[in-house]
BAMARBA-386650 format. One record per residue: residue in one letter; z, x, y of N, C-alpha, C in turn. Coordinates in steps of 0.05 Angstrom, whole numbers, padded with zeros to 5 digits, m for minus. Layout:
R,A,Z,X,Y,Z,X,Y,Z,X,Y
...
! end
This chain:
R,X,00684,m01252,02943,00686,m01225,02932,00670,m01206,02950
R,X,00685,m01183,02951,00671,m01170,02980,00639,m01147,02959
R,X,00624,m01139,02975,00601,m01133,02966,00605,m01112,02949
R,X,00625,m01091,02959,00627,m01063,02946,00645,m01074,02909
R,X,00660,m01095,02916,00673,m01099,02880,00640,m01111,02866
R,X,00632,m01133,02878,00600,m01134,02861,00589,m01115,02854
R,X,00581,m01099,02869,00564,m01070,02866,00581,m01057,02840
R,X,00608,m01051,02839,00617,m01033,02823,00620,m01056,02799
R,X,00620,m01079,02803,00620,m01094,02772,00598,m01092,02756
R,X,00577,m01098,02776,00545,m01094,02770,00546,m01067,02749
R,X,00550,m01044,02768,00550,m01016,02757,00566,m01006,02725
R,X,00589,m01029,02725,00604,m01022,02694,00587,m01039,02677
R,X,00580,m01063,02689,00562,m01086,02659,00539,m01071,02654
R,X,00530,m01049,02670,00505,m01040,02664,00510,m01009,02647
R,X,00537,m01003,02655,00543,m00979,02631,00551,m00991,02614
R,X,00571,m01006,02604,00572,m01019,02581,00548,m01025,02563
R,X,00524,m01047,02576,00504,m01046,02553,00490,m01025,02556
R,X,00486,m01005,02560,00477,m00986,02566,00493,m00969,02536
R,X,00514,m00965,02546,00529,m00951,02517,00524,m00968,02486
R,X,00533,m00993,02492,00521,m01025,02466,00493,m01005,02460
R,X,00480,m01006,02477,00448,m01003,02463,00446,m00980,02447
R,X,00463,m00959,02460,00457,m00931,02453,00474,m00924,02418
R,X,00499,m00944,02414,00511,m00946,02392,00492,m00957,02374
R,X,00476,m00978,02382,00467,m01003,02365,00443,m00977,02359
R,X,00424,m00959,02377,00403,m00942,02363,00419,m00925,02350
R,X,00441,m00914,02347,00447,m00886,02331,00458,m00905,02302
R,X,00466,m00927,02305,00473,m00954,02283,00441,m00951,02259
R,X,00418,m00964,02282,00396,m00958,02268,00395,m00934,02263
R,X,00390,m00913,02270,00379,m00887,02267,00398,m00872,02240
R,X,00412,m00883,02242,00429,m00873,02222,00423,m00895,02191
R,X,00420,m00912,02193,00403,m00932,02173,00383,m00923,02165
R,X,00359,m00918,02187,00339,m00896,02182,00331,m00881,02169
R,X,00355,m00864,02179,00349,m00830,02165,00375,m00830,02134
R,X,00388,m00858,02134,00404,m00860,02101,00376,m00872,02087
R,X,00359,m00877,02097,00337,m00894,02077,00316,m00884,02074
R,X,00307,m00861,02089,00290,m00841,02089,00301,m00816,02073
R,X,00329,m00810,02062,00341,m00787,02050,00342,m00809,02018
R,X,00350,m00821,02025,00351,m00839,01997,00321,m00837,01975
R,X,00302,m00849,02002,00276,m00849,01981,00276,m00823,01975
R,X,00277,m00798,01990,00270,m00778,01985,00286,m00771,01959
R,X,00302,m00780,01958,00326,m00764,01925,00305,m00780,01900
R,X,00287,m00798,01908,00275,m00810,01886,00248,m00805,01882
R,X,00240,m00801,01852,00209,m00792,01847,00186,m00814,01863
R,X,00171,m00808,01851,00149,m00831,01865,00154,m00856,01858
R,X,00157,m00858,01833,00164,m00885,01818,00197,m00892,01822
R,X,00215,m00886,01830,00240,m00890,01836,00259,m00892,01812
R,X,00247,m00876,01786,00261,m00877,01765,00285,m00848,01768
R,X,00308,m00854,01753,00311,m00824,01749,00318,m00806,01727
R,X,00329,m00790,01726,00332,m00772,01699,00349,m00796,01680
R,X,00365,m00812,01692,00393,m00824,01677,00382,m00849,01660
R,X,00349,m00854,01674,00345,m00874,01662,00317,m00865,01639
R,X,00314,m00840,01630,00299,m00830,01615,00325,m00810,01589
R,X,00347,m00814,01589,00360,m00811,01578,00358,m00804,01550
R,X,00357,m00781,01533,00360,m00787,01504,00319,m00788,01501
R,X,00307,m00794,01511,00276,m00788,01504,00270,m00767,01501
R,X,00252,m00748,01483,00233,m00727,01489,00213,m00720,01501
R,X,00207,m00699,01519,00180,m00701,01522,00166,m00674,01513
R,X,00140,m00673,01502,00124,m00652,01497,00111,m00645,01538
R,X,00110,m00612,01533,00098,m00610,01556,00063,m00611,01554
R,X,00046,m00627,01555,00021,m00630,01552,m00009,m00612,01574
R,X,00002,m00612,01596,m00009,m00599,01611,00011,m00580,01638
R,X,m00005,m00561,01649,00010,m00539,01658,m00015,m00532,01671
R,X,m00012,m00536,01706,m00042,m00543,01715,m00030,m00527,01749
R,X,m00049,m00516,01759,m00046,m00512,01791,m00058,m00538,01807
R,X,m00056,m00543,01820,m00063,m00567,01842,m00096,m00565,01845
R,X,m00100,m00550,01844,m00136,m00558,01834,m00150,m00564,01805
R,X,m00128,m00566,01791,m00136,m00590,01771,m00138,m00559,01741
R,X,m00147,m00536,01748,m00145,m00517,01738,m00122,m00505,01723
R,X,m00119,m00490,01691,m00106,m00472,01684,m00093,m00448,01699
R,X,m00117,m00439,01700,m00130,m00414,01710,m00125,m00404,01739
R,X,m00114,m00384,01759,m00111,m00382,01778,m00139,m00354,01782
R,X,m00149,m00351,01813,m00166,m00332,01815,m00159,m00305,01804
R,X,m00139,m00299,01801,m00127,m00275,01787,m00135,m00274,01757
R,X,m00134,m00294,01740,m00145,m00297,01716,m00119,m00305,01693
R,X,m00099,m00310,01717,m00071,m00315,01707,m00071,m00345,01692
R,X,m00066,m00352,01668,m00069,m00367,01655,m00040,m00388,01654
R,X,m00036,m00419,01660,m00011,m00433,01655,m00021,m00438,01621
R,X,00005,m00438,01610,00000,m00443,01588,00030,m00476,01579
R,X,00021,m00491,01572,00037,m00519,01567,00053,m00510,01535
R,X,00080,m00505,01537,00095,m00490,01522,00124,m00516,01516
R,X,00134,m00528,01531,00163,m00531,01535,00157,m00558,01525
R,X,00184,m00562,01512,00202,m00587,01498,00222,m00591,01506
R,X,00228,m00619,01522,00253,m00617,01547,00269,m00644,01536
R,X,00282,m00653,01542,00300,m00680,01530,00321,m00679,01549
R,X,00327,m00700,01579,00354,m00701,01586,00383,m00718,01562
R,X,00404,m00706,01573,00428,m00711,01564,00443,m00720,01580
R,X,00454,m00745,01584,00475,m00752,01608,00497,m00741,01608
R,X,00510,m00734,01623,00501,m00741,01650,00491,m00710,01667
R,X,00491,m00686,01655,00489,m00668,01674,00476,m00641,01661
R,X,00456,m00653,01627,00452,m00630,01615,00418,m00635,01609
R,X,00404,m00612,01599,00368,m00617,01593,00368,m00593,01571
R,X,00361,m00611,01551,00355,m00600,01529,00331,m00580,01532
R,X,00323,m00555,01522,00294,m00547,01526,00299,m00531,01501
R,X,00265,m00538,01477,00260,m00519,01467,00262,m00490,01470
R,X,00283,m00472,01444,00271,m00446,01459,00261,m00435,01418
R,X,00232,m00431,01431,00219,m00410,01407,00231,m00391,01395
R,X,00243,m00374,01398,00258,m00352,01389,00276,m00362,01369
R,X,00295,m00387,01376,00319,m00393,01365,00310,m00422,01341
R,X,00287,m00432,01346,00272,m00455,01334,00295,m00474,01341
R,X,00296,m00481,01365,00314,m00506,01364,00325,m00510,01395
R,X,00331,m00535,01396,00336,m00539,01437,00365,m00525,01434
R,X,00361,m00523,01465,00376,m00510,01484,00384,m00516,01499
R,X,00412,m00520,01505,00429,m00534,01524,00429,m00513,01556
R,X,00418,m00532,01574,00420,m00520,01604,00436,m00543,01621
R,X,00451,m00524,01637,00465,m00543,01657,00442,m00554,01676
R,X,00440,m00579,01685,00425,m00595,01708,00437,m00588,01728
R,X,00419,m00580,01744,00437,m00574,01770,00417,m00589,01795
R,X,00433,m00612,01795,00423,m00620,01825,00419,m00614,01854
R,X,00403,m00600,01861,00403,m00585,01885,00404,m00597,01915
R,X,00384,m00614,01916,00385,m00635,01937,00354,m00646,01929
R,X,00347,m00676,01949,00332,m00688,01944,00318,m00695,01919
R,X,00293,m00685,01906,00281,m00677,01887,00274,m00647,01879
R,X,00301,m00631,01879,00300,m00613,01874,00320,m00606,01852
R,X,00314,m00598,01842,00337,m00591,01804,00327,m00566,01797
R,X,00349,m00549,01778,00351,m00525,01766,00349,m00526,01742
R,X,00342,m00520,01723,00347,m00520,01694,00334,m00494,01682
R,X,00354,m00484,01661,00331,m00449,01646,00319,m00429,01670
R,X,00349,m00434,01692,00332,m00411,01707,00304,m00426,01728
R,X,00307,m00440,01725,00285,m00445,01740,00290,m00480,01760
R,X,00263,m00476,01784,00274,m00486,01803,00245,m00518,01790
R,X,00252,m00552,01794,00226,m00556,01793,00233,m00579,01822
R,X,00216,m00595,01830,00215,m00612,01844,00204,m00631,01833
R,X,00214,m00660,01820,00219,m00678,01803,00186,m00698,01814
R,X,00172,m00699,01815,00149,m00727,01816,00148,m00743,01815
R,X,00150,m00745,01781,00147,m00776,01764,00153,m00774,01749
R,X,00178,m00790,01746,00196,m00799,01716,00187,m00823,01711
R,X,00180,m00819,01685,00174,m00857,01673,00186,m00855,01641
R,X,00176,m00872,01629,00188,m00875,01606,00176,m00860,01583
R,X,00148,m00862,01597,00131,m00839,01580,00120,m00813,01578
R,X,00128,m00805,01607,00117,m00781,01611,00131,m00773,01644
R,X,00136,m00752,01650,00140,m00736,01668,00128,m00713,01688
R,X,00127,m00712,01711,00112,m00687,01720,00129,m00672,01736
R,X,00136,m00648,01735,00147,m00640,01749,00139,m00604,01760
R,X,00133,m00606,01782,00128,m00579,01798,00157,m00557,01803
R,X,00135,m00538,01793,00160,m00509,01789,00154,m00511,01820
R,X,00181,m00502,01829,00184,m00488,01857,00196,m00460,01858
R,X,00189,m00448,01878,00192,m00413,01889,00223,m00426,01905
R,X,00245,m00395,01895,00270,m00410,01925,00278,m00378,01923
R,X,00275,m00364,01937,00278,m00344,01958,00298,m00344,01972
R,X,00327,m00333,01962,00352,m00332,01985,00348,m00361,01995
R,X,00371,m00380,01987,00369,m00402,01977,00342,m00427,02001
R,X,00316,m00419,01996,00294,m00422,02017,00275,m00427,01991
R,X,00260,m00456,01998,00240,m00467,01986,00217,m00456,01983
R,X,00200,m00449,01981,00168,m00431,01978,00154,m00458,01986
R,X,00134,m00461,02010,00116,m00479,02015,00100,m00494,01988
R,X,00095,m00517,01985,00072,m00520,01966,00045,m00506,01971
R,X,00037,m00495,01998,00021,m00476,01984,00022,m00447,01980
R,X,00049,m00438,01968,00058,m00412,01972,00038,m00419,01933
R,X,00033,m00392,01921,00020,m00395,01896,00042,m00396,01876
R,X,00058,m00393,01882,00093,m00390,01870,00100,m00418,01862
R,X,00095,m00436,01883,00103,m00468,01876,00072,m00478,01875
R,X,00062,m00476,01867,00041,m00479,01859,00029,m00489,01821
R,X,00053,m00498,01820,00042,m00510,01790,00057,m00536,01777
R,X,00040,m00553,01768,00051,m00578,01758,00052,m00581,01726
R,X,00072,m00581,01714,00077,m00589,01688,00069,m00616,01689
R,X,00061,m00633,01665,00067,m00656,01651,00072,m00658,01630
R,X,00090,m00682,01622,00104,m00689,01600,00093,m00708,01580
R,X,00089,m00714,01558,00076,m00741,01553,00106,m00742,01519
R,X,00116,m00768,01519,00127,m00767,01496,00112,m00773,01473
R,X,00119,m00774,01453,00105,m00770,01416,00092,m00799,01422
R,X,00110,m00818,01423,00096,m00848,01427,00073,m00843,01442
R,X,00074,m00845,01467,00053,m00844,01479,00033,m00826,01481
R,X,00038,m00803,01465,00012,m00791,01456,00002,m00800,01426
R,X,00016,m00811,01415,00000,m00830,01392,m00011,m00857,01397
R,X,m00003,m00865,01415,m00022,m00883,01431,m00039,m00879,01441
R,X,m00045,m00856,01455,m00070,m00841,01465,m00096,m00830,01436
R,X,m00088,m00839,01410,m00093,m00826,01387,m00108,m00796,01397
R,X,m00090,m00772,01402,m00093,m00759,01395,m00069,m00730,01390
R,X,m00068,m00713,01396,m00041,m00694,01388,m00034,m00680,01412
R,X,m00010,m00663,01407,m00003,m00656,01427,m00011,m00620,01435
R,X,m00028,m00616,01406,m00047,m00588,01405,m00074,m00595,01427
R,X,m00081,m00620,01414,m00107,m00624,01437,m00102,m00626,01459
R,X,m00080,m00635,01463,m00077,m00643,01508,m00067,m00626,01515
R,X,m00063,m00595,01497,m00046,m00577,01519,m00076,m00554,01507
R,X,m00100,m00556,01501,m00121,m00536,01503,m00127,m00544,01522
R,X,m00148,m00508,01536,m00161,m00517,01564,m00178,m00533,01562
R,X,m00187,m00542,01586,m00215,m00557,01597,m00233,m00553,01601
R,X,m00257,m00565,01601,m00283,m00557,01603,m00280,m00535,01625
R,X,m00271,m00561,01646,m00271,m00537,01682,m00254,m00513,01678
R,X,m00238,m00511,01652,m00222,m00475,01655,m00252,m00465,01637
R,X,m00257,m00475,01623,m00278,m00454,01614,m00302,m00444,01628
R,X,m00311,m00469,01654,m00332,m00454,01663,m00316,m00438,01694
R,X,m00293,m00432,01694,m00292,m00427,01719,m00282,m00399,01701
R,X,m00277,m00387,01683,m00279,m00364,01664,m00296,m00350,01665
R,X,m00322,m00370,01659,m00354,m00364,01661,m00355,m00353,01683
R,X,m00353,m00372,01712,m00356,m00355,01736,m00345,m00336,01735
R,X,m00325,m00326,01730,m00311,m00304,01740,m00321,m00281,01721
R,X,m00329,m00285,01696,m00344,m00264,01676,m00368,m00249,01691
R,X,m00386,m00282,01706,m00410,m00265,01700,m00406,m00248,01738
R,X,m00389,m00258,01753,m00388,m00240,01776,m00379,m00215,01773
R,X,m00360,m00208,01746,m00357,m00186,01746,m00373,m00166,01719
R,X,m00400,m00189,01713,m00415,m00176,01696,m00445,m00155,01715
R,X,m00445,m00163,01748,m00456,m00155,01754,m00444,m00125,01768
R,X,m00418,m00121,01766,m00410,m00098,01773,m00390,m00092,01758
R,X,m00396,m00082,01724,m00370,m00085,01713,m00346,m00063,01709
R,X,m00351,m00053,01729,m00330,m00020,01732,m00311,m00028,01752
R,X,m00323,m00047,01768,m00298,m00054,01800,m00280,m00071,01791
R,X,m00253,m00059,01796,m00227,m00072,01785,m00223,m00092,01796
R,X,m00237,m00101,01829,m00229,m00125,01844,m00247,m00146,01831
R,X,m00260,m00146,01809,m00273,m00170,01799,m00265,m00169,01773
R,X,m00252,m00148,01765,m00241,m00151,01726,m00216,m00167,01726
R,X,m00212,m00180,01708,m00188,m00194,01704,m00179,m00188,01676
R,X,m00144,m00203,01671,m00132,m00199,01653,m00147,m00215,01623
R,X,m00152,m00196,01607,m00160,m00214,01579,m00135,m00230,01566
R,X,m00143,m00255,01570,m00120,m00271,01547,m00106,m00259,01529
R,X,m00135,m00250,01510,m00129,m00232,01487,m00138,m00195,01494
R,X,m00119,m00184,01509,m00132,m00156,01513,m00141,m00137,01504
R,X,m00161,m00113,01502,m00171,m00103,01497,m00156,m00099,01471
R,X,m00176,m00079,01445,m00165,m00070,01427,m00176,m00048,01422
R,X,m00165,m00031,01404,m00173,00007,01401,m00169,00000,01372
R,X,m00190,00006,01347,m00186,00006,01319,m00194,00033,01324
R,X,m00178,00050,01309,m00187,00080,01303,m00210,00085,01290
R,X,m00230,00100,01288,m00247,00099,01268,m00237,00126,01242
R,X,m00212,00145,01254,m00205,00160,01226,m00179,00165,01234
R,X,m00164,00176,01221,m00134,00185,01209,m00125,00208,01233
R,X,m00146,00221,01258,m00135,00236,01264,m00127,00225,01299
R,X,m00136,00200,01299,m00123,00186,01328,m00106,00163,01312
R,X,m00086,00153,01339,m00069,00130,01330,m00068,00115,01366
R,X,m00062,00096,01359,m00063,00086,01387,m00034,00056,01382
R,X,m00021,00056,01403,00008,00039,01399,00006,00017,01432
R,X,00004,m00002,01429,00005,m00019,01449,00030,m00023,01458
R,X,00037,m00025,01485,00066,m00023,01493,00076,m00049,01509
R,X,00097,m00058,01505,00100,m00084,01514,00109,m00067,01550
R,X,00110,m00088,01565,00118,m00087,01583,00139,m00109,01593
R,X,00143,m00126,01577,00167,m00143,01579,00182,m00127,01588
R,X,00204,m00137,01614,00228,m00118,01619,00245,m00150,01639
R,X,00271,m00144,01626,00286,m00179,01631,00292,m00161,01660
R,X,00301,m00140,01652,00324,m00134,01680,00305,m00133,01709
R,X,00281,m00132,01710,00262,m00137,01733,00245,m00165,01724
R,X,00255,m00183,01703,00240,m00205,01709,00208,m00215,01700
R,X,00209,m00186,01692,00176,m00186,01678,00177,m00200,01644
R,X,00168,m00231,01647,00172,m00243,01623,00147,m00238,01603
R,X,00155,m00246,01576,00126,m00243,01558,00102,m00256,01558
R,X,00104,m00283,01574,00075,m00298,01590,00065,m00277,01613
R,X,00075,m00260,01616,00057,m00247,01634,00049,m00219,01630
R,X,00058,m00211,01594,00051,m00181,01593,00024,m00175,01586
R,X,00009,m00195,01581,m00018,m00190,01571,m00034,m00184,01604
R,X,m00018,m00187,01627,m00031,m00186,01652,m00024,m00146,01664
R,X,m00015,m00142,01637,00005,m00103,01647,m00007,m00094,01624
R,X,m00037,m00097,01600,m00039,m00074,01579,m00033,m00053,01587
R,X,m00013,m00039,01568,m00019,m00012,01569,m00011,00009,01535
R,X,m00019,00027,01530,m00031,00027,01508,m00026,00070,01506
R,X,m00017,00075,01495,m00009,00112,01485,m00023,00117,01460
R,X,m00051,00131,01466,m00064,00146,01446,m00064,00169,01440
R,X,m00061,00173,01415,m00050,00203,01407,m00085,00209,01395
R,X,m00091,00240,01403,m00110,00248,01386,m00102,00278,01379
R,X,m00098,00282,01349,m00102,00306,01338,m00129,00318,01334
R,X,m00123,00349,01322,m00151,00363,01334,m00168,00365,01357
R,X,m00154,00366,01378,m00168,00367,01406,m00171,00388,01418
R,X,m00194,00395,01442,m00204,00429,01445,m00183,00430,01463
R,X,m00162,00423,01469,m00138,00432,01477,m00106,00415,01477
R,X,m00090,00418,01485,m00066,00402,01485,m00063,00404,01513
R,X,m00062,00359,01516,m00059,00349,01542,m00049,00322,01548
R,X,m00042,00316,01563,m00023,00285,01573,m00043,00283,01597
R,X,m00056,00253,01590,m00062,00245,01626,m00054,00213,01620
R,X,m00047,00210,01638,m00037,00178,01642,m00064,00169,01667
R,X,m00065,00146,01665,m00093,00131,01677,m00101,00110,01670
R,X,m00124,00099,01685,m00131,00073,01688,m00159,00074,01683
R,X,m00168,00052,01663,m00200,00044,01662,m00204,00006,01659
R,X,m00223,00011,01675,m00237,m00013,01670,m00250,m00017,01645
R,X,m00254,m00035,01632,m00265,m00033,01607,m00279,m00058,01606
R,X,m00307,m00057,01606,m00327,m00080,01618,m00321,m00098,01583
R,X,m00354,m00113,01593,m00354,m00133,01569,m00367,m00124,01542
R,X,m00381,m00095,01547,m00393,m00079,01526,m00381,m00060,01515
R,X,m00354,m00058,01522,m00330,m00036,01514,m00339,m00012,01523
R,X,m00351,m00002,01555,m00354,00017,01561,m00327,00019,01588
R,X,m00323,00049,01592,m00297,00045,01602,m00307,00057,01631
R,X,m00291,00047,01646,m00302,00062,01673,m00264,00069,01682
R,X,m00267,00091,01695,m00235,00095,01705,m00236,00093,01730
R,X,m00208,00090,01740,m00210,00067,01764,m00179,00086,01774
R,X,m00161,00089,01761,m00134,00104,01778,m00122,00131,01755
R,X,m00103,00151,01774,m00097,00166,01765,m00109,00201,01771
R,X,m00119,00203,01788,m00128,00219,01791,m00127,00212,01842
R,X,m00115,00208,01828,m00104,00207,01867,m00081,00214,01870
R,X,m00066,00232,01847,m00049,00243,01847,m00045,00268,01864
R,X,m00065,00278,01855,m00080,00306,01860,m00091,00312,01885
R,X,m00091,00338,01896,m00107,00344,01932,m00137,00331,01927
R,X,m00141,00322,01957,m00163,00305,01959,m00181,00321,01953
R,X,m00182,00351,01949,m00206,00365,01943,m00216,00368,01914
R,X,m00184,00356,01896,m00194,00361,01867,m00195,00338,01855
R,X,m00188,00308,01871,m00199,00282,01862,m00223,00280,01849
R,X,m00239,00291,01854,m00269,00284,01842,m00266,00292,01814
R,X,m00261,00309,01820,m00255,00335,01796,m00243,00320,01768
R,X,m00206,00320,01782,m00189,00304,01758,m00212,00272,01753
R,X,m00227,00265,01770,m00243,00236,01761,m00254,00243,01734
R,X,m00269,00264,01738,m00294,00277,01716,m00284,00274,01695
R,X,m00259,00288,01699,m00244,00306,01669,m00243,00282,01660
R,X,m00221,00257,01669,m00207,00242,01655,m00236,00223,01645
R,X,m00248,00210,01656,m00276,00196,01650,m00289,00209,01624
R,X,m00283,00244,01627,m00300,00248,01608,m00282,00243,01583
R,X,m00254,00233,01581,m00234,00239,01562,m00236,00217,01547
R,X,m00251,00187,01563,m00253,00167,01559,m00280,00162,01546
R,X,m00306,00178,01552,m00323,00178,01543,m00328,00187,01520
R,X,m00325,00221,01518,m00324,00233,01491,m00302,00226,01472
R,X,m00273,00224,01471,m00256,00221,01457,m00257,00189,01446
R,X,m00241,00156,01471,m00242,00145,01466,m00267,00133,01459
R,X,m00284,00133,01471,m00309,00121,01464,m00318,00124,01433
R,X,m00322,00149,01424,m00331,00159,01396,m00308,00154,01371
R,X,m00284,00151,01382,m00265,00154,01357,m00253,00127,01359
R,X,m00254,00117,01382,m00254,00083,01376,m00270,00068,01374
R,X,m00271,00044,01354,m00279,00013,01363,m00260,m00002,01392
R,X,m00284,00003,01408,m00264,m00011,01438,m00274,m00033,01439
R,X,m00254,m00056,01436,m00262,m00087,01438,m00255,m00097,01462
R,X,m00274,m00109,01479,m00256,m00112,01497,m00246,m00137,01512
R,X,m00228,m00138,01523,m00209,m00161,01527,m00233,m00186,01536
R,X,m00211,m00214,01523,m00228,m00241,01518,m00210,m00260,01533
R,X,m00218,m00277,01543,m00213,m00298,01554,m00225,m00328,01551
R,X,m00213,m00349,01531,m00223,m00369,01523,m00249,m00360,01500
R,X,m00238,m00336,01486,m00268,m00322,01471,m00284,m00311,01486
R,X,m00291,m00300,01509,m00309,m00298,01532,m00301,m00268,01546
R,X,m00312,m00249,01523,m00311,m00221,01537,m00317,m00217,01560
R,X,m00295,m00194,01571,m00304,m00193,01611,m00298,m00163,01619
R,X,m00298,m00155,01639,m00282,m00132,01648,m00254,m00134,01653
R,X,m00234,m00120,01644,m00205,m00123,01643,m00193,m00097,01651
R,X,m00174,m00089,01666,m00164,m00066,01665,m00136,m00058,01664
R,X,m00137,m00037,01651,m00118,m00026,01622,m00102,00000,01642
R,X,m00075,00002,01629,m00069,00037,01636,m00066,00049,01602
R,X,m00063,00073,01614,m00068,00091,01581,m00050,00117,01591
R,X,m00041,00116,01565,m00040,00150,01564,m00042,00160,01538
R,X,m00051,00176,01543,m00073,00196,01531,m00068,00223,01520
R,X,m00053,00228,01499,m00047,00253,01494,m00063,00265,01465
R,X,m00070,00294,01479,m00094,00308,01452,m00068,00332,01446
R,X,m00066,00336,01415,m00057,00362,01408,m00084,00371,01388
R,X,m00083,00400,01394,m00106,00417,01382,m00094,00416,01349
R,X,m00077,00413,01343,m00066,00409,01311,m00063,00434,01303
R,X,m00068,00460,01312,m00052,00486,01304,m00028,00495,01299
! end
């Protein structure tokens, strides 16, 4: 056989396994990445919704990843929901309003990602007794990082059994924790040393209150729930805002505005007066402060907003209208 057919035989046995090898890795690689997508469709424990079927779970805790209620904002999770899957494609969830579950479509998104009530979670741990599952942020159909503050919170589940095995209820495992109460504390007493600056006041759980002390003020707290922008009722106590009427006043006036209102129910005002030329800001400051001083101060009991029981600085909008009663 002359040298040049060796050479070119040589040259095909060596593309051939050459191609063999390159099949046999995309063979693996494709094994690979089916067994790396696989685990991923499965929680930690490799159970799934189909095999928790027909169980309940109480939601017991409702926690950010530092083990906390409580976010630096003063934004509170609160452990609310009663969930139960249905095979093959439905999740029961308590809804309060209606006293009774509520049928939502399951919507499998990909991996450990599911839809239910509007909302997005990313599945953890399914077991027989309990469940965890993290709300996720999805932005034009785009996941929110785990550390975006959006995906940033972990439900758990515990069913009736296994919280009677635990002997205790499902009132006690969804109150805060020591660590939400002292990290309350922190945040009280930082903003007890400057309690007029809005960048250290936070939302009261329970927000401020105005008892009239006579017949000639009235004061009406206003929800701020609004569906069509999304602003739900877990978050209106974070928007007080509050329309006080006072009759007999040394004149007839509307100001809308903002006060801080520390832990001693003294009010400091903070917006509303930047409406106005920068030369008469000081000015509209005076007036309205003084509107808050002489009027609300004297003709209300101002209580002011609590958190875990734990009066703080909180800040409020108002408006504020005096008629002279003539």
């Amino acid at each position: 056989m002359k040298f040049t057919q060796i050479h070119f035989l040589i040259v095909i046995s060596a593309f051939l396994s050459f191609v063999a090898c390159q099949s046999d890795s995309k063979n693996d690689a494709g094994k690979s990445n089916k067994t790396i997508t696989a685990a991923e469709d499965l929680p930690e424990n490799n159970l799934k919704f189909k095999d928790v079927n027909g169980i309940r779970f109480f939601e017991v805790k409702r926690r950010f990843r530092n083990g906390l209620s409580f976010n630096t904002d003063g934004f509170q999770q609160e452990p609310t929901w009663i969930i139960q899957y249905k095979a093959p494609d439905t999740m029961l969830a308590y809804s309060p309003e209606k006293s009774k579950m509520e049928s939502f479509y399951l919507h499998h998104d990909h991996g450990r990602i599911y839809n239910f009530a509007r909302e997005y979670f990313r599945v953890r741990i399914i077991s027989k007794d309990s469940l965890v599952l993290q709300r996720v942020q999805v932005d034009a159909m785009k996941i929110a990082n785990d550390d975006d503050p959006r995906s940033d919170v972990y439900s758990t589940y515990y069913t009736k059994n296994y919280i009677d095995k635990l002997n205790t209820t499902i009132g006690e495992l969804q109150k805060p924790t020591a660590r939400d109460t002292a990290f309350i504390k922190d945040l009280t007493s930082k903003s007890d040393k400057d309690p007029g600056n809005p960048k250290l006041a936070f939302p009261g759980r329970i927000p401020v209150v105005f008892t009239p002390k006579n017949t000639n003020v009235s004061v009406q707290k206003i929800s701020t729930v609004d569906a069509l922008n999304n602003r739900k009722s877990s978050v209106d106590y974070f928007y007080p805002y509050y329309k006080i009427a006072i009759n007999k006043s040394y004149k007839d006036f509307t100001y809308s505005f903002s006060v801080v209102v520390a832990a001693n129910g003294k009010m400091y005002v903070t917006k509303g007066y930047e409406f106005v030329l920068p030369e008469y800001q000081e000015q509209r400051k005076k007036l309205l402060q003084g509107i808050a001083d002489v009027y609300l101060s004297n003709l209300f009991i101002v209580t002011p907003g609590k958190t875990l029981g734990i009066p703080h600085s909180s800040e409020i909008a108002l408006t504020v209208t005096g008629k002279t009663g003539k």
